[in-house]
C-alpha positions as CSV (number, residue, x, y, z in Angstrom):
1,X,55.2,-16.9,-31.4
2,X,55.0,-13.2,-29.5
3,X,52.2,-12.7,-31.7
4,X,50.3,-15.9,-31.3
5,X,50.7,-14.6,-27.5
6,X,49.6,-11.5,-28.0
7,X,46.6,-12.6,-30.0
8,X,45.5,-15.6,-27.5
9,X,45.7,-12.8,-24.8
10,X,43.6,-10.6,-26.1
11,X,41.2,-13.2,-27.1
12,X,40.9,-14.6,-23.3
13,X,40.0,-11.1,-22.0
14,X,37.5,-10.3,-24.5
15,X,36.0,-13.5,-23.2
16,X,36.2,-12.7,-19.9
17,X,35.2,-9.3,-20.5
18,X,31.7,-10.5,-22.4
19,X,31.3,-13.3,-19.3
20,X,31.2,-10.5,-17.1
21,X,28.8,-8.7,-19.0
22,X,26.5,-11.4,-19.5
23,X,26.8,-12.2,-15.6
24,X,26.1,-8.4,-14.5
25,X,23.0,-8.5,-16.8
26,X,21.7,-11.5,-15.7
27,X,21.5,-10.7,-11.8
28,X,18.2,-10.8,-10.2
29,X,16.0,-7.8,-9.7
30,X,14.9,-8.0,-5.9
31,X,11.4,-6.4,-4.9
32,X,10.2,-6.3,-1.7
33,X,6.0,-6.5,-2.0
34,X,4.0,-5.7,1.6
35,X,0.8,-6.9,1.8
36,X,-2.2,-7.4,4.2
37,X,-3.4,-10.4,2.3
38,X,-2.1,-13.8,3.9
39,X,-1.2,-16.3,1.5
40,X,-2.8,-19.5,2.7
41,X,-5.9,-21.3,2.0
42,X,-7.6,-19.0,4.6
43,X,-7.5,-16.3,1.9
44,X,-7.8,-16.6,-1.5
45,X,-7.4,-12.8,-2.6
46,X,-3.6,-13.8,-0.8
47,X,-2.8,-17.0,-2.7
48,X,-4.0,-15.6,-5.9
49,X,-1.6,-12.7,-5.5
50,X,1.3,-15.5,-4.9
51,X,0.3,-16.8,-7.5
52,X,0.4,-14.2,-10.0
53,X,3.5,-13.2,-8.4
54,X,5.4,-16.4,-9.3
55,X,3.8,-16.7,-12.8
56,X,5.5,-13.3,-13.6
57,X,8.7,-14.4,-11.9
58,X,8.4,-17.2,-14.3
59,X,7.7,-15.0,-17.5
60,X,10.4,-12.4,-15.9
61,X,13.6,-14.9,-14.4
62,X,15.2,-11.4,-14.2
63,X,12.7,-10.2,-11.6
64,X,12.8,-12.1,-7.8
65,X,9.7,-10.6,-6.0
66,X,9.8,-11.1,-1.9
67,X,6.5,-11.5,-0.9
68,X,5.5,-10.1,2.5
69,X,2.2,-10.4,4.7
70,X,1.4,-8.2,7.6
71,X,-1.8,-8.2,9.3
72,X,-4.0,-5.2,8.9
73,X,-3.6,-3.1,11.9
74,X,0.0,-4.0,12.4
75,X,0.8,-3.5,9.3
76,X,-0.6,0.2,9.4
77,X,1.8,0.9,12.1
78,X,4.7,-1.3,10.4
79,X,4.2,0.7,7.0
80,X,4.3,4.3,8.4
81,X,7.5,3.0,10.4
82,X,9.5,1.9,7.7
83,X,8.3,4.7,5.1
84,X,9.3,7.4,7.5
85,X,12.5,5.8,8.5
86,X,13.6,5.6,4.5
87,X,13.3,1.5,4.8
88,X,10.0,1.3,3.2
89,X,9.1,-2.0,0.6
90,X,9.1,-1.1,-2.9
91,X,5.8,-1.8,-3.8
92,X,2.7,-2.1,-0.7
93,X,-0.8,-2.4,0.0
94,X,-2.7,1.1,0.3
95,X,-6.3,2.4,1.2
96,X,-6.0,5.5,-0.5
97,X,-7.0,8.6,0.1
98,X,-5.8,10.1,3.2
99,X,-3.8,7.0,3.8
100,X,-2.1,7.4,1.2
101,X,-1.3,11.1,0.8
102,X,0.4,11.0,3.7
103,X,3.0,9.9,1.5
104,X,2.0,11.5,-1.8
105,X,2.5,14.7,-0.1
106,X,5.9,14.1,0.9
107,X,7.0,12.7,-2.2
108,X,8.2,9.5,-1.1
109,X,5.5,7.9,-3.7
110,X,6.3,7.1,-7.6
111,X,4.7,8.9,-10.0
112,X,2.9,6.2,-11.8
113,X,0.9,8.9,-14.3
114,X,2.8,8.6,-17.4
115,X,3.1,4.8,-16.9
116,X,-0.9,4.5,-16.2
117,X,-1.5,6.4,-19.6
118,X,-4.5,7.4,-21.6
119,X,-6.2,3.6,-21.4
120,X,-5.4,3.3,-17.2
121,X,-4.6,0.1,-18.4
122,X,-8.1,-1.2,-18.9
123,X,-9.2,-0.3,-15.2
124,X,-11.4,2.3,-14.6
125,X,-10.7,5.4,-14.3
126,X,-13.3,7.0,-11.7
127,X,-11.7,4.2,-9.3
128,X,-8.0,6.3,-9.5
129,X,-9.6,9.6,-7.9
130,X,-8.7,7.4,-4.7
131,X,-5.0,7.3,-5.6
132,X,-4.4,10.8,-6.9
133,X,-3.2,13.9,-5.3
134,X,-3.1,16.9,-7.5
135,X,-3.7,15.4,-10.8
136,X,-1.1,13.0,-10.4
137,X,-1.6,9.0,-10.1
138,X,0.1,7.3,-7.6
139,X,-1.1,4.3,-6.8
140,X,-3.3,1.2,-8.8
141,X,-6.6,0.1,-7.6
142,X,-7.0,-3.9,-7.0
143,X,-9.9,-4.2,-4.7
144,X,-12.8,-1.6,-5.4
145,X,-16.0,-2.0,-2.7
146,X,-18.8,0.3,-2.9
147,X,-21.7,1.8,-1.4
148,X,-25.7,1.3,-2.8
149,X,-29.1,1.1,-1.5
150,X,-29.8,-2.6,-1.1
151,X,-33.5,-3.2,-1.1
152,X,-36.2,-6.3,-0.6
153,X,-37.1,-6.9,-4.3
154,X,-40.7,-8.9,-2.6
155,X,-41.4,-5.8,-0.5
156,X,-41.1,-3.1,-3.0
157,X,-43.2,-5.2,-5.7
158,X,-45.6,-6.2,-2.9
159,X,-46.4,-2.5,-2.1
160,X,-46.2,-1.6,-6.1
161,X,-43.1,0.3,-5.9
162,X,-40.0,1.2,-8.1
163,X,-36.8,2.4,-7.3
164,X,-36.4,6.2,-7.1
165,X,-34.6,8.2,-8.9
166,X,-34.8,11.3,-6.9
167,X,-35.4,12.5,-3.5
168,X,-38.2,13.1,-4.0
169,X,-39.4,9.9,-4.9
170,X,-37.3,8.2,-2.3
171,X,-39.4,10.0,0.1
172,X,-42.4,8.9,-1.2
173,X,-41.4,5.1,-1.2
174,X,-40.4,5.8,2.3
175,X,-43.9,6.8,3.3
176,X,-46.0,4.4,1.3
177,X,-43.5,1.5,3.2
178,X,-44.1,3.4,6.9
179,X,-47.7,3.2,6.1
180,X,-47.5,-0.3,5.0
181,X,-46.5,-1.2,8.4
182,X,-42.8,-1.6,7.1
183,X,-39.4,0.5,8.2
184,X,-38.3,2.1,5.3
185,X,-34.6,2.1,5.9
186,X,-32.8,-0.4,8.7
187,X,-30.0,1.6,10.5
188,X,-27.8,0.3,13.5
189,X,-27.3,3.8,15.0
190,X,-25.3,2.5,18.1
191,X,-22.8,1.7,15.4
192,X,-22.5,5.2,13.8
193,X,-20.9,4.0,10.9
194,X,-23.8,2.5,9.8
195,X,-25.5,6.0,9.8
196,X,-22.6,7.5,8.1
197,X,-23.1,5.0,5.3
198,X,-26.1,6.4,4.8
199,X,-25.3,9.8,5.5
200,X,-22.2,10.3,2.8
201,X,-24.8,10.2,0.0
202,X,-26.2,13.0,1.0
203,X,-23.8,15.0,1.0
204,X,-22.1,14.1,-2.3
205,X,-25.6,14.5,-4.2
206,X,-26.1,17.7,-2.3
207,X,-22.7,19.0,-2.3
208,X,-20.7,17.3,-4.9
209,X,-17.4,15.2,-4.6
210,X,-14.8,17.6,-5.7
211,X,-16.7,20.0,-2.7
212,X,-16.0,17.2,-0.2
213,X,-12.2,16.8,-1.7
214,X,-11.9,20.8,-1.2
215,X,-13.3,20.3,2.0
216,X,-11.2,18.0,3.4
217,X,-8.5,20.2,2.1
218,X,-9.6,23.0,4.0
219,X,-10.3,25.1,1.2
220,X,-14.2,24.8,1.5
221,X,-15.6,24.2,4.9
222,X,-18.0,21.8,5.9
223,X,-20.6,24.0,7.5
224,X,-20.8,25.2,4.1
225,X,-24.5,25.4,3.3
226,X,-24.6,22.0,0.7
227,X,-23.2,20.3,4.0
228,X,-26.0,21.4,6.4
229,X,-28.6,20.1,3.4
230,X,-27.1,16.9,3.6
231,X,-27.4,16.6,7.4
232,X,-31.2,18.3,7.1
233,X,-31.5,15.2,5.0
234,X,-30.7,13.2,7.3
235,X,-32.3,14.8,9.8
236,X,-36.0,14.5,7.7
237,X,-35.6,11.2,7.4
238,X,-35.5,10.9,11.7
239,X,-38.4,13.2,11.7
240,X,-40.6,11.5,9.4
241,X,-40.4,7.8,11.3
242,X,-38.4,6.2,8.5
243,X,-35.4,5.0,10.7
244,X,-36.8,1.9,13.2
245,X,-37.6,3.4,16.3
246,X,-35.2,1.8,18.8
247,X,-32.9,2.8,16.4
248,X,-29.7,4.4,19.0
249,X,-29.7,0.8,20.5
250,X,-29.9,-1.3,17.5
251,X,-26.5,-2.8,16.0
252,X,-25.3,-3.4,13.0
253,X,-26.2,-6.7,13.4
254,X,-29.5,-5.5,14.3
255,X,-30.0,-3.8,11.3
256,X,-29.3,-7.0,9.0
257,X,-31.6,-9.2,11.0
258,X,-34.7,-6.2,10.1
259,X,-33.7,-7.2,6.6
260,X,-33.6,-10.3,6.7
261,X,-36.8,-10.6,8.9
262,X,-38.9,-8.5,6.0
263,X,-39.1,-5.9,8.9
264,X,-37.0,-3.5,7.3
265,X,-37.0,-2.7,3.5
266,X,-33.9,-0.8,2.5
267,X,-30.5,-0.4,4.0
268,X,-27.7,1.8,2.4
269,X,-24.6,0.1,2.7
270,X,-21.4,-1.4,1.4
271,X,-21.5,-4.1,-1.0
272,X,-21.0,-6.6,1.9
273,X,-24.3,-6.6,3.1
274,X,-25.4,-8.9,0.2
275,X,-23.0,-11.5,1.1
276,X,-24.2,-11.4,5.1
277,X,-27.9,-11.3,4.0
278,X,-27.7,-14.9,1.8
279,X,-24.6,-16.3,3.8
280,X,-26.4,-17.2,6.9
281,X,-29.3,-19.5,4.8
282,X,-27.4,-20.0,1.3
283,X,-30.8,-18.9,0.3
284,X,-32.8,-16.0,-1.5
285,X,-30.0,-14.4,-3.5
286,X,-33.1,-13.0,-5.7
287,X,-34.7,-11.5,-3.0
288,X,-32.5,-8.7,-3.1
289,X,-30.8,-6.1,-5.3
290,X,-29.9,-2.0,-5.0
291,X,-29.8,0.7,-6.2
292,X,-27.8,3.7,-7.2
293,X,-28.3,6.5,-4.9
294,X,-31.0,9.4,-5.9
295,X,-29.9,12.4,-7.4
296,X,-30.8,15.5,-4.8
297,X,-33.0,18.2,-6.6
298,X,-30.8,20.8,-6.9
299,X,-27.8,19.2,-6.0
300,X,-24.3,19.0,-7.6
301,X,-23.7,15.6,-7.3
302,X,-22.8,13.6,-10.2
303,X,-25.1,10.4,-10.6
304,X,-22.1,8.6,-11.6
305,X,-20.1,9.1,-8.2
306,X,-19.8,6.7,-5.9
307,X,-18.6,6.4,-2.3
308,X,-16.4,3.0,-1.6
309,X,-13.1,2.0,-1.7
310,X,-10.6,1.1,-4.3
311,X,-7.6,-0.4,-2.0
312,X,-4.7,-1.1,-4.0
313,X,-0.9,-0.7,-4.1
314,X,1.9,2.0,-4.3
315,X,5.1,2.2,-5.7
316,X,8.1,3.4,-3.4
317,X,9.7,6.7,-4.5
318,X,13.2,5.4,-3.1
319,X,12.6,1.8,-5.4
320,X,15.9,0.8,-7.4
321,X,14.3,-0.4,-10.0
322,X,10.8,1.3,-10.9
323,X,10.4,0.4,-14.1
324,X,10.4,-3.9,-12.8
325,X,7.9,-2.8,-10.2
326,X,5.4,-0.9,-12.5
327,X,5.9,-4.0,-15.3
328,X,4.5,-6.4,-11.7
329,X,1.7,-4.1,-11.1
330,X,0.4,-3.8,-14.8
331,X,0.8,-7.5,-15.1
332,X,-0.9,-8.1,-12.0
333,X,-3.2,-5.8,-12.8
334,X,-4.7,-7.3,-16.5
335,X,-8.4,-8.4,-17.2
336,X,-6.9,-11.8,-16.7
337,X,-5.6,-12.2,-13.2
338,X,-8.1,-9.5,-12.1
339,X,-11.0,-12.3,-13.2
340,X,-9.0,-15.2,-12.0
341,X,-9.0,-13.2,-8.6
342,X,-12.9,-12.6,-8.7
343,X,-13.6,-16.4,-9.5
344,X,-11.6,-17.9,-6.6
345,X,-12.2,-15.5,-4.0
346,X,-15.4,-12.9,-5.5
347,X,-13.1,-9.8,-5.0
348,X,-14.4,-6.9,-7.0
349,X,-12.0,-6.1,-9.9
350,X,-11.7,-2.4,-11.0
351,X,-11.7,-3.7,-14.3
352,X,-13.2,-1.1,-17.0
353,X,-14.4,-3.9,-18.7
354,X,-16.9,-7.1,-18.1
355,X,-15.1,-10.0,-16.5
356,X,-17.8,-11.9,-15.0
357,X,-18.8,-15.1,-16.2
358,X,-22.6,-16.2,-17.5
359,X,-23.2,-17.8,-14.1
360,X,-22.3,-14.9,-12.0
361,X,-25.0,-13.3,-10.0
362,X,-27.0,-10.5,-11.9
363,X,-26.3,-8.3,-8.5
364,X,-22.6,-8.9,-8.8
365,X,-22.9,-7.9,-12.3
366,X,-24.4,-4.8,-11.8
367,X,-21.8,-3.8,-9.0
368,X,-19.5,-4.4,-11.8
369,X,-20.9,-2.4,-14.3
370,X,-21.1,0.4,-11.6
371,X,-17.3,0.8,-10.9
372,X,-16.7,0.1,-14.8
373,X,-18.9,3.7,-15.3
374,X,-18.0,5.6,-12.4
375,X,-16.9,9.0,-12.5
376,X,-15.3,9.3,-9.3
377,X,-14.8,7.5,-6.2
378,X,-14.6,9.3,-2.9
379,X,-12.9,7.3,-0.5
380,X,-15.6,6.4,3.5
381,X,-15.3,9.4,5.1
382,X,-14.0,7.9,8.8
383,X,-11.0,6.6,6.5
384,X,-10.6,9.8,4.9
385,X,-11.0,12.2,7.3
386,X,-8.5,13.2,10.2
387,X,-9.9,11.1,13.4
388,X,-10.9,14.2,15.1
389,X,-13.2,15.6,12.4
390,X,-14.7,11.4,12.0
391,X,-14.9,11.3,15.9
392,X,-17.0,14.7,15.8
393,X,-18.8,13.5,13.1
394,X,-19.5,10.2,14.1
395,X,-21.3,11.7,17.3
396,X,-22.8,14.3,15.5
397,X,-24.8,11.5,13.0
398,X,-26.0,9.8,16.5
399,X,-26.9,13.4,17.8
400,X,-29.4,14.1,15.2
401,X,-30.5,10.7,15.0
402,X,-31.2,11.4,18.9
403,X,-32.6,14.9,18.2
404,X,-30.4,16.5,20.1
405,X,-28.3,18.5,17.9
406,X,-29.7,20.2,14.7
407,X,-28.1,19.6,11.2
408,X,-26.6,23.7,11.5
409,X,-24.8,22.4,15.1
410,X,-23.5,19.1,14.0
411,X,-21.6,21.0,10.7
412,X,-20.0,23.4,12.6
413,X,-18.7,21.5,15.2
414,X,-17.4,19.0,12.7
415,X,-15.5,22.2,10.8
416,X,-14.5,23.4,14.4
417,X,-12.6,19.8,14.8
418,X,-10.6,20.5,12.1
419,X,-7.7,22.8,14.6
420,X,-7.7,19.7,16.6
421,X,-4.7,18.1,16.6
């Protein structure tokens, strides 16, 4: 009987014992995921993201995933709270670059390197130069925008002309279009970030993009002598007529309507501006297309660089459970859910790998195949830069656009804005 006793007792705690086990292992992973995209019908890129987010819960019923939207410039100021104050989400939206160094720097960001691997799992790899600070990856690119030279495709074959390859020959298509009665390139000056859009080429074929990163740095300087090319660049361009001529009063707005108006022929700028020039009328989506920027004789830009964005998400250094976080982002991340993004909301995927459909736009295509090849991507300068150095320069893009400062004195009062704090 004692031993019957003994025997049943052991036999109920062993029970217990594996009912405890199988209860510990089965609670719920909790992430907390910040985000500036709103999940409603008003934004597709946010109910995608939901979307994908509960299709991995489903496929993971060990992972719970809080979802949290913040609009964009609260959220800035909501993110830098909670990161500082050691309450910050476990995974969140990011810019990049500066934005996100600010954290990198500290240490308060996962290392997401060794996770990433040799195959960046299938993205591409020029897009993660915006998430890495000293050779180390920390965060994943989702929503890559970049910079071209859009150009009227009935203007250039009306005059006879191709797009250059050099800039040299982007001079010369300038000339034969100011000759032809037609403004070579549409700027809104009185918005200077329209001239720094077409300013930042310049300097990374002149310069390079590692000479920008070791600028920012502070271990080059930007009145170094690639810098005051770029701005004599700019600068020839003023002098020779090919901006409009109103151009310090003229909008951004302004600019698209020269485009759109066949007064204007090219217009560096993000990839945007092909959605606001065939929005308004639904109409001529063939009537444009860009190209790549020239390659600067002499120069030690790579043809292959680009200047955009790759905006995408981090992972928390102080996050529990890493490894549940960094299984969200890869899934999140595949050629699948990345297309499914692109067909119900056109968001750019920084797939390394063709994703479009046969009925997608040739242009959109092309973009695609741009950020699939690209050997680096250096983040908009007024994004990257601390907001005194962007405020100098800024001013010092209108100033030579005004004539009023020359390409030496706009690069050395930019590097002199670097003490201010």
């Amino acid at each position: 009987m004692k031993r019957s006793t003994w025997f049943f007792g052991v036999l109920l705690l062993t029970v217990l014992m594996i009912g405890l086990s199988i209860a510990g292992a089965a609670a719920p992973v909790k992430l907390t995921f910040w985000s500036i995209q709103r999940p409603n019908e008003t934004d597709a890129v946010g109910m995608c993201l939901v979307n994908q987010i509960r299709a991995f819960e489903k496929a993971n019923p060990n992972i719970k995933v809080e979802y949290n939207y913040t609009d964009n410039e609260a959220y800035k100021t909501k993110l830098q709270v909670a990161m500082l104050g050691g309450a910050g989400p476990d995974i969140f939206f990011n810019w990049g670059g500066e934005t996100q160094a600010i954290y990198s720097r500290e240490g308060m960001l996962y290392d997401l390197t060794k996770a990433v691997g040799n195959n960046y799992w299938g993205l591409s790899k020029g897009l993660f130069s915006n998430h890495t600070l000293n050779g180390k990856i920390y965060g994943i690119p989702f929503f890559p925008t970049i910079n071209t030279v859009w150009y009227n495709k009935q203007i250039f074959a009306k005059y006879g002309l191709t797009t250059p390859k050099t800039w040299s020959e982007l001079l010369t298509v300038c000339e034969k279009l100011k000759k032809e009665g037609v403004i070579p390139f549409s700027v809104g000056g009185k918005d200077s970030w329209t001239i720094l859009h077409a300013f930042m080429y310049m300097a990374d074929r002149s310069a390079g993009a590692k000479l920008y990163q070791d600028a920012k740095a502070g271990k080059a300087r930007f009145d170094n002598p690639a810098f005051v090319k770029a701005f004599g660049m700019l600068d020839t361009l003023v002098k020779k007529g090919y901006y409009p001529p109103d151009v310090l009063n003229l909008t951004w707005g302004d600019s698209i309507q020269l485009m759109m108006q066949d007064k204007a022929a090219m217009m560096a700028m993000g990839n945007w501006l092909y959605t606001a020039l065939t929005d308004e009328n639904r109409v001529d989506f063939d009537k444009w297309d860009f190209f790549t920027y020239p390659l600067v004789e002499g120069g030690k830009g790579d043809p292959k660089s680009i200047m955009g964005a790759a905006d995408g998400y981090c992972i928390n250094k102080s996050c529990k459970n890493p490894e549940a976080a960094t299984k969200l982002l890869k899934f999140m991340s595949n050629k699948e859910n990345a297309a499914e993004r692109f067909e119900k909301s056109s968001s750019l995927a920084a797939l390394a790998s063709p994703y479009m459909d046969d009925d997608t736009l040739p242009q959109m295509k092309k973009i695609a195949d741009v950020l699939a090849n690209a050997s680096s991507l250096t983040l908009w300068w007024d994004q990257d830069l601390p907001a005194p150095m962007t405020q100098r320069l800024l001013q010092g893009l209108q100033e030579i656009l005004a004539g009023a400062k020359t390409p030496e004195q706009v690069a050395t009062a930019m590097e002199k804005a670097r003490s201010i704090k």
